[in-house]
C-alpha positions in Angstrom: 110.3 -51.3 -21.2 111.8 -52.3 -17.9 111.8 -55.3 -16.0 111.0 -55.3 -12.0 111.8 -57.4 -9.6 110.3 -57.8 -6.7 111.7 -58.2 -3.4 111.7 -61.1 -0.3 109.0 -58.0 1.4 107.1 -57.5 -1.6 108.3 -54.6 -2.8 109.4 -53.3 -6.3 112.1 -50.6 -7.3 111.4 -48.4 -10.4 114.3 -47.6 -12.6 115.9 -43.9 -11.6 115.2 -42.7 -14.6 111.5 -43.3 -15.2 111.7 -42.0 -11.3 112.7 -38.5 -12.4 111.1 -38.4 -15.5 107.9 -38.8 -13.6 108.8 -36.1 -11.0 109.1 -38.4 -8.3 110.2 -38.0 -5.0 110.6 -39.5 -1.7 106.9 -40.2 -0.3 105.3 -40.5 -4.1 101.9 -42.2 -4.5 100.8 -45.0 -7.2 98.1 -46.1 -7.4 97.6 -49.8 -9.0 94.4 -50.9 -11.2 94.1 -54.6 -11.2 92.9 -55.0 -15.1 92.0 -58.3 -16.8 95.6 -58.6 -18.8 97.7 -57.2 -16.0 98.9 -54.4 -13.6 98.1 -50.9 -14.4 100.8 -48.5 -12.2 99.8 -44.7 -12.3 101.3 -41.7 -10.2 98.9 -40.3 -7.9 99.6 -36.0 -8.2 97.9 -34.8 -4.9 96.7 -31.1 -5.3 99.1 -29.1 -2.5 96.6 -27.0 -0.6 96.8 -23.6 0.3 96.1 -20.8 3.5 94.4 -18.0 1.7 95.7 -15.6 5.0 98.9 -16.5 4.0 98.7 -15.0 0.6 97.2 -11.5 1.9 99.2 -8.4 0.6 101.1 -10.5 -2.0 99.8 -8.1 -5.0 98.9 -4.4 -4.3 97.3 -2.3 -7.0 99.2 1.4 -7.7 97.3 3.8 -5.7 95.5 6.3 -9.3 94.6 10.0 -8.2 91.5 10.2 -5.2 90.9 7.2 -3.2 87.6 5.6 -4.0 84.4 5.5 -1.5 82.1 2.9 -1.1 79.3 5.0 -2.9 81.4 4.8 -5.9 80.3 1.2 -6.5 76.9 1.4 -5.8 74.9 0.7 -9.1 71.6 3.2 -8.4 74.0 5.9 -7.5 76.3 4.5 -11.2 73.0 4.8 -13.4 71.9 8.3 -11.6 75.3 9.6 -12.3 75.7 8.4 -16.0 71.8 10.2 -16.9 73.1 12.9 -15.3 76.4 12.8 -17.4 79.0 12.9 -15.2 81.6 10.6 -14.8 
């Protein structure tokens, strides 16, 4: 367990290594919970968000013999095709 001090501003320094054990950085958030036997520090891990447009044409599927048509997927024209046996 490690000691704090706490400075002439109000502020407190965490040890380096809990610091980096934590994973963080420059900027991290902690949120404090005010509990009837003390302080409660946790670190506050914010979700990094993401542009979906920015991700287009990251995976691309092996183009496999004819190109597919729209039809292809419609289910009346699947179940008319499979009692007729074809594929």
């Amino acid at each position: 367990m490690s000691t704090l001090l706490v400075s002439s501003k109000g502020q407190i320094v965490l040890p380096a290594a809990l610091r980096r054990r934590l994973g963080m950085g420059p900027g991290a958030r902690i949120e404090v919970l005010e509990e009837a036997d003390g302080l409660k520090l946790r670190v506050v891990r914010s979700v990094a968000t993401a542009d979906v447009t920015g991700m287009a044409g990251m995976v691309k599927a092996p183009a496999r013999g004819v190109p597919r048509r729209l039809e292809d997927f419609d289910p009346a024209s699947l179940l008319t095709r499979s009692r007729r046996g074809k594929p």
